[in-house]
C-alpha positions as CSV (number, residue, x, y, z in Angstrom):
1,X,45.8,-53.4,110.2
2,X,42.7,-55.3,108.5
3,X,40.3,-53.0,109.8
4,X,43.1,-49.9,108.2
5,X,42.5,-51.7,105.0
6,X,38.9,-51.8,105.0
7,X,38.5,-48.7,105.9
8,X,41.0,-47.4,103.0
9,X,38.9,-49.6,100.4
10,X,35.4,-48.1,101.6
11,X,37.0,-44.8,101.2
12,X,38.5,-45.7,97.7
13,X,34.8,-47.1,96.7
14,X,33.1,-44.2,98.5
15,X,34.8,-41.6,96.7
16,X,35.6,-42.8,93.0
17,X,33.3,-45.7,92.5
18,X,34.2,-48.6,90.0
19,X,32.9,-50.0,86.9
20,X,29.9,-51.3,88.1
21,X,29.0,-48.6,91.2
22,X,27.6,-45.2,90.0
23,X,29.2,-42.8,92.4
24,X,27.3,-41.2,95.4
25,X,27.1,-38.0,93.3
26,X,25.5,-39.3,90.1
27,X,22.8,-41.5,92.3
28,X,22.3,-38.1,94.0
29,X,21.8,-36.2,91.2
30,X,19.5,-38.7,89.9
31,X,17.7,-38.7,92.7
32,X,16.9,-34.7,92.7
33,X,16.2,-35.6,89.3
34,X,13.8,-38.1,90.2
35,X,11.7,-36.2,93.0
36,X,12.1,-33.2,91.0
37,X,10.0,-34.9,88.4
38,X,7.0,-35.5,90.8
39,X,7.3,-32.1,92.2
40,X,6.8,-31.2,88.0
41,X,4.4,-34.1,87.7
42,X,2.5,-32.8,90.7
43,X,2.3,-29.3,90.7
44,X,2.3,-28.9,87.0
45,X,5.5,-26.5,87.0
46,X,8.8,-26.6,86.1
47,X,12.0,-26.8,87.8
48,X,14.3,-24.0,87.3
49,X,17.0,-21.5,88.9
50,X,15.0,-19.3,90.8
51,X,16.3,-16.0,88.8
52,X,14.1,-17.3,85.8
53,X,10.9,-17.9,88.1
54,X,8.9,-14.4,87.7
55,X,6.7,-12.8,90.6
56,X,3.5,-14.3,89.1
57,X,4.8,-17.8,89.4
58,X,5.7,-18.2,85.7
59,X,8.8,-18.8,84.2
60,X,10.2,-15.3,82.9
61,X,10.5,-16.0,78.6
62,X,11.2,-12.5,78.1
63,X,14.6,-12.3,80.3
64,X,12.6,-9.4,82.9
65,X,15.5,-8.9,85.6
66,X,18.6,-10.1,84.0
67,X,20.2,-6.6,84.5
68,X,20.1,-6.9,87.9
69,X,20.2,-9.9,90.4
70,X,16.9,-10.0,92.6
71,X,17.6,-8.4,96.2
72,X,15.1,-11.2,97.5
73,X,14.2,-14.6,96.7
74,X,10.4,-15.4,95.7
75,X,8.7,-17.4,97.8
76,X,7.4,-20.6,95.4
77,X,7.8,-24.5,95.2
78,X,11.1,-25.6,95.8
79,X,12.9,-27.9,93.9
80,X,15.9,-30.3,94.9
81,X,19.5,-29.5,94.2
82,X,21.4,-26.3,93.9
83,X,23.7,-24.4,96.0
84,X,21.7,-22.4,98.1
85,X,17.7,-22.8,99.5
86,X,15.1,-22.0,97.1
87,X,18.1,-21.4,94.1
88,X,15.8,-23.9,92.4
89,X,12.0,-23.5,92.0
90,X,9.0,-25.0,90.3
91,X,7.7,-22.5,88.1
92,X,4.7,-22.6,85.9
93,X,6.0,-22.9,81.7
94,X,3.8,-20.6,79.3
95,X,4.0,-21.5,75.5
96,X,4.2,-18.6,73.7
97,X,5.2,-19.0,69.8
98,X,7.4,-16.4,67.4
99,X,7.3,-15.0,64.3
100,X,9.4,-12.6,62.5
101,X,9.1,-9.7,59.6
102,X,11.7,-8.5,57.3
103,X,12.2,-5.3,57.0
104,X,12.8,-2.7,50.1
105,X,14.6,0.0,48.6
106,X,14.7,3.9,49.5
107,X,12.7,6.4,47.4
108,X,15.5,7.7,44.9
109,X,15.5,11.4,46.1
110,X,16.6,10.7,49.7
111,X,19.8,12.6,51.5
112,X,20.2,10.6,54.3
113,X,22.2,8.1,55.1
114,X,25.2,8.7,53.3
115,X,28.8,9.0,54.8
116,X,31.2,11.5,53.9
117,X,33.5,9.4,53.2
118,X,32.4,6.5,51.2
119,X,32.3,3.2,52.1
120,X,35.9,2.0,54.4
121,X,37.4,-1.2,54.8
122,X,35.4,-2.7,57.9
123,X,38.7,-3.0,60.1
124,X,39.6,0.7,59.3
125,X,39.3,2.9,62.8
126,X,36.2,5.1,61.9
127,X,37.9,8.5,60.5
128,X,35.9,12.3,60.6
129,X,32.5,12.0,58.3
130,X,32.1,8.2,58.3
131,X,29.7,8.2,60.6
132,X,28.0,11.9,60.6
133,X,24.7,10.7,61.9
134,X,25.9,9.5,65.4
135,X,25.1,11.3,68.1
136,X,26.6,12.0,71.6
137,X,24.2,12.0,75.0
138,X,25.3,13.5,78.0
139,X,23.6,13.5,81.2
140,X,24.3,16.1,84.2
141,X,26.1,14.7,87.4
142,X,24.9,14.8,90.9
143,X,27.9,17.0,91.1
144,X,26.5,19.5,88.5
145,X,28.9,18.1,85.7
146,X,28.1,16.7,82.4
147,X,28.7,12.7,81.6
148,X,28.9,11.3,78.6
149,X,25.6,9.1,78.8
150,X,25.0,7.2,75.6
151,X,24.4,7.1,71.8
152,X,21.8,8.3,69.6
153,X,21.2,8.8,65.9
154,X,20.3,12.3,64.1
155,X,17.2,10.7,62.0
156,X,15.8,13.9,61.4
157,X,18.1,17.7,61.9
158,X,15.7,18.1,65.3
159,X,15.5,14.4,66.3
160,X,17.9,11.8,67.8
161,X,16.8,8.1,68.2
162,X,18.2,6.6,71.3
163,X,17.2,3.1,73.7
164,X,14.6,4.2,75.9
165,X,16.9,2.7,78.7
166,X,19.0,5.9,78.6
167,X,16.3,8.4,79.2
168,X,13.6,6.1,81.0
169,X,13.9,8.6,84.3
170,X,15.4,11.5,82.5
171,X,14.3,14.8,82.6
172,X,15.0,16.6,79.0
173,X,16.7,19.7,80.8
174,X,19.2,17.4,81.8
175,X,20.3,16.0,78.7
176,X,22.3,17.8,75.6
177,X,23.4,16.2,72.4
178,X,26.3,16.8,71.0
179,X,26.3,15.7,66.9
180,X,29.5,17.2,65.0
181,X,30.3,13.9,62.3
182,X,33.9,13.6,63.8
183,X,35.5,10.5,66.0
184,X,35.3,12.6,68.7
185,X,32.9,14.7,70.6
186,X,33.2,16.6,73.9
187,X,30.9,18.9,75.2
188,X,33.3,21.0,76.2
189,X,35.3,21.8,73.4
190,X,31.8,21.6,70.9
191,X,30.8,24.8,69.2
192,X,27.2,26.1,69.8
193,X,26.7,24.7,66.1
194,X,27.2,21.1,67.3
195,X,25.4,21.1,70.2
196,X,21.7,21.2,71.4
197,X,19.7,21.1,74.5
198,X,16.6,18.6,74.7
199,X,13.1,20.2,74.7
200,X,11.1,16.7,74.7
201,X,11.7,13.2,75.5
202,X,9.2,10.4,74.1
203,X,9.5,7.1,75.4
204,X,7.7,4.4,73.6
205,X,4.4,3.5,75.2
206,X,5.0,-0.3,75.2
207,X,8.2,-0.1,76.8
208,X,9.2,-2.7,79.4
209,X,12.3,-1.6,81.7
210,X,12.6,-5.0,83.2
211,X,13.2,-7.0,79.4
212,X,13.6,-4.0,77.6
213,X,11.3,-5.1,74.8
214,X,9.9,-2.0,72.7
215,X,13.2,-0.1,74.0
216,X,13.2,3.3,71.6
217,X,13.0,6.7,72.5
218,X,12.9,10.1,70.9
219,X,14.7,13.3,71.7
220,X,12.7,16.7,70.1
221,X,15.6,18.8,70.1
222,X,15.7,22.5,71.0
223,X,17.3,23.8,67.3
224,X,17.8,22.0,63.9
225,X,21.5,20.5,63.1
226,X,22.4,21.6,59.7
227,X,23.2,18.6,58.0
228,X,24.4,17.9,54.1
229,X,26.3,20.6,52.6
230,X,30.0,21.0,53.2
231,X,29.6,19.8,56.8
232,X,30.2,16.9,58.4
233,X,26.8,16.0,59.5
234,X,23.9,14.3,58.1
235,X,20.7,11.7,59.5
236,X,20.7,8.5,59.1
237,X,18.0,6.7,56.8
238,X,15.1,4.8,59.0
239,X,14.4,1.3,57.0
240,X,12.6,0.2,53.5
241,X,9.9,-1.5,54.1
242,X,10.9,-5.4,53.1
243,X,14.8,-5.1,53.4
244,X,15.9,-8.9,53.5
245,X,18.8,-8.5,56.3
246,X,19.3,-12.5,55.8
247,X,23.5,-13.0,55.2
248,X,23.8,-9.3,55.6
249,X,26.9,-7.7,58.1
250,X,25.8,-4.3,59.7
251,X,28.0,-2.2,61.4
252,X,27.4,-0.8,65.1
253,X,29.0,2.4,65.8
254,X,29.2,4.3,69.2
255,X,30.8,6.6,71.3
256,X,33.2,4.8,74.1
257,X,36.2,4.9,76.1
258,X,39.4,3.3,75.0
259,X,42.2,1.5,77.3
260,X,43.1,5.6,78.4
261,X,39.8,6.6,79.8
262,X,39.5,8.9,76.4
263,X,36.1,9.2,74.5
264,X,36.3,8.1,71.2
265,X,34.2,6.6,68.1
266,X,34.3,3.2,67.7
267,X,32.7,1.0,65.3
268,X,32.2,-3.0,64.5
269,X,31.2,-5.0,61.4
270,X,28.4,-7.9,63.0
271,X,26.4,-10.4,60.7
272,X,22.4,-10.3,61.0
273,X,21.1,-13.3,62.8
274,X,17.9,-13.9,62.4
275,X,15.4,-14.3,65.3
276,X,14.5,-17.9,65.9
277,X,18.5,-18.5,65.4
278,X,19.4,-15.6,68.3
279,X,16.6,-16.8,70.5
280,X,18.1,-20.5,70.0
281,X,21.7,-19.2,70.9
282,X,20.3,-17.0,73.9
283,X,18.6,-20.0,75.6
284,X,22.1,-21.8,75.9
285,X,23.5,-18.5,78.1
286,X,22.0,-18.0,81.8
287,X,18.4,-16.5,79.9
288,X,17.7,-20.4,80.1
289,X,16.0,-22.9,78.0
290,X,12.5,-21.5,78.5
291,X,13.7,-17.4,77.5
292,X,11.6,-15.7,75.0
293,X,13.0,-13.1,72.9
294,X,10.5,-10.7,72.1
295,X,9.2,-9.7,68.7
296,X,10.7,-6.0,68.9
297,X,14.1,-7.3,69.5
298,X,16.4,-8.2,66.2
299,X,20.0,-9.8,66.7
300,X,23.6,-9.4,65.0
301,X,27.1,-10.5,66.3
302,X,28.0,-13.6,67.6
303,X,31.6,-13.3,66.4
304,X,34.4,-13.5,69.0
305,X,35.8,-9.5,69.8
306,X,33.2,-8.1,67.5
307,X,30.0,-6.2,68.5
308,X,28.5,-3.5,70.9
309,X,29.8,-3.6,74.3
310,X,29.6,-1.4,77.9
311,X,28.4,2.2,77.6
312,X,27.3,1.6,73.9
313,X,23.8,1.9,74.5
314,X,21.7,3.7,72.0
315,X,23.9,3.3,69.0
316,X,22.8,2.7,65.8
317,X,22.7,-1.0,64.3
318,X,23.2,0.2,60.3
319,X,22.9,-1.7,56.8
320,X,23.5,-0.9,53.5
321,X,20.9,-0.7,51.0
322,X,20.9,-3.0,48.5
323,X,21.5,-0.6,44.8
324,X,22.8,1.8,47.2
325,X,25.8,0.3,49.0
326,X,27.3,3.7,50.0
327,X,23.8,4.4,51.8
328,X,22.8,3.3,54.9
329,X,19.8,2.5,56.9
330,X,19.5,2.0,60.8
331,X,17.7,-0.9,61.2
332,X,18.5,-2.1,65.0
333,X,19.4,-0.2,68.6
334,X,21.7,-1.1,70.8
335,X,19.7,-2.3,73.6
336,X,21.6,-5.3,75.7
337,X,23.5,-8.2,75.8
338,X,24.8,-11.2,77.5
339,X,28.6,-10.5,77.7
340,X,30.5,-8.6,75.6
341,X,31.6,-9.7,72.1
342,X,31.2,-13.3,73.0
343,X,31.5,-16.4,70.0
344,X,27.7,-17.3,69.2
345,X,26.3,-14.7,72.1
346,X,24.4,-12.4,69.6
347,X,24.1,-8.7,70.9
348,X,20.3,-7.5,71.1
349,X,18.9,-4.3,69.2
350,X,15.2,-3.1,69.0
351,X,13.9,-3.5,66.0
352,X,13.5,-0.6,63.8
353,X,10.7,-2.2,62.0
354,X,8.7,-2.3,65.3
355,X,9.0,0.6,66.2
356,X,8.7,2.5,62.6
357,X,5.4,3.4,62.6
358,X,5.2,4.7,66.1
359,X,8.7,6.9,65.2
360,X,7.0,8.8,62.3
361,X,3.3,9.0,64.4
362,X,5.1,11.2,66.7
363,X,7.3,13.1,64.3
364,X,3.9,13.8,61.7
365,X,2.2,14.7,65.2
366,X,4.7,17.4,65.6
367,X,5.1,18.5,61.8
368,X,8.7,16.9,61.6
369,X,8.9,15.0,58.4
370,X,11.4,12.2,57.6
């Protein structure tokens, strides 16, 4: 019975500790912590989950490989802890520092980006003419059958702005674009006047398809969308040059399917966050504490049930212009995210003014003028 006792009371102390005995656990975990510093101190690395350890040994700032899961583990200085061998490694910390630009007013005698329908009430479904500038991508199917692909935006009556991500192994003969101005848009019952076939795909040169940084492409169509008029379609504005998005909401609108599998337009109303603030609020997700957002990304969401989600790639991120509230601007694209309208998870969009200038190089390079 005595030796019962004791063995009841080692158990008890084992397990749960008292006031005065740190658990097993917590003098484990202090002891990973402890040898993991000299592996730090002696290697001169850090200690991280292995997913954020990059192929040349450094730690990945710039989130390369967070779309998929590597198929094979790096071989690199292990740490302690973890559930697995190797899920923590010591990986070599780069400093690399951030800055940000703002993107003034329009000239007075533009067309573009207004809706035709004046400005709605943000939790308004998106009605026929609100959003006349956003465009529908479909692919063709192993099976010879067209899929609804992703978003664009008609910035010019032959060119649609999409996320290099859709098109990145695309070939333009199997992509047609389907812009009508209405909430919703299937190839198959379009008219030849709201459809067009792709004659030329160009993928920004800096474009990195493990991050995603610099992610902007252009479709050349192969005929001109009539837009203004009594139609339903127009483009959409690129930015001024020194528009202060600080404190502004946007709006993201795509094309989507709802709860019945049925394509439709939907659209969400997501504040601006600026970059150093996003990059904060991304380090606290599984990008890690050492994640760099690059400079031709821009943020906006954050907001519980609000923002860009699955399948919304390539949408347009779009402001009002100060002086001209019932005219918009595309100042982001829908690019990727970390969940999916998560509190304080900001969505990611490239940057529209980082990629301006290369946009109207290629479209003054073909005699298309915005």
């Amino acid at each position: 019975m005595i030796w019962t006792m004791s063995v009841a009371l080692l158990y008890i102390v084992t397990c749960f500790g008292d006031a005065s005995t740190p658990s097993l656990k917590r003098i484990e975990r202090q002891s990973q912590s402890d040898e993991n510093a000299a592996i730090e101190a002696r290697h001169g690395c850090k200690c991280v989950k292995y997913i954020l350890c990059a192929g040349n040994n450094d730690i990945d700032i710039y989130g390369d490989n967070i779309f998929e899961k590597r198929s094979k583990l790096p071989t690199k200085i292990p740490c302690k802890g973890g559930t697995f061998p190797n899920e923590i490694l010591c990986c070599n910390q780069k400093n690399t520092g951030t800055t940000r630009s703002r993107v003034t007013r329009l000239p007075e005698d533009v067309t573009c980006g207004f809706q035709n329908t004046g400005v709605r009430d943000e939790n308004l479904a998106p009605i026929d003419g609100e959003f006349p500038w956003v465009a529908a991508i479909y692919k063709t199917s192993n099976t010879g059958k067209y899929e609804l692909h992703c978003s664009g935006t008609l910035i010019h009556p032959k060119v649609v702005l999409t996320a290099n991500h859709c098109v990145v192994s695309k070939e333009p003969s199997a992509l047609t674009v389907v812009v009508n101005g209405k909430t919703n848009c299937f190839l198959g019952t379009s008219t030849p006047d709201e459809r067009s076939g792709v004659s030329e795909i160009i993928k920004h040169p800096k474009y990195n398809s493990g991050a995603r940084y610099y992610d902007a492409a252009l479709l050349i169509l192969d005929r001109h969308f009539a837009v203004g008029g009594q139609g339903l379609i127009n483009t959409l504005c690129l930015p001024p040059d020194k528009f202060d998005l600080e404190g502004v909401r946007c709006i993201v609108a795509g094309w989507a399917k709802n709860e019945q599998n049925v394509q439709i337009l939907k659209k969400a109303t997501v504040p601006f966050v600026n970059h150093d603030q996003c990059q904060t609020l991304l380090r606290k997700t599984r990008l890690g504490l050492y994640f760099n957002l690059d400079q031709s990304f821009m943020c906006a969401g954050g907001e519980e049930g609000r923002g860009a989600c699955t399948g919304s790639g390539g949408s347009p991120l779009m402001c009002s212009i100060p002086s001209w509230s019932s005219q918009y601007s595309q100042v982001g694209i829908v690019s990727w995210a970390i969940g999916c309208g998560m509190k304080d998870v900001p969505g990611v969009y490239t940057s529209i003014g980082k990629v301006a200038e290369w946009i109207n190089s290629e479209l003054q390079n073909r005699s298309l003028k915005i």
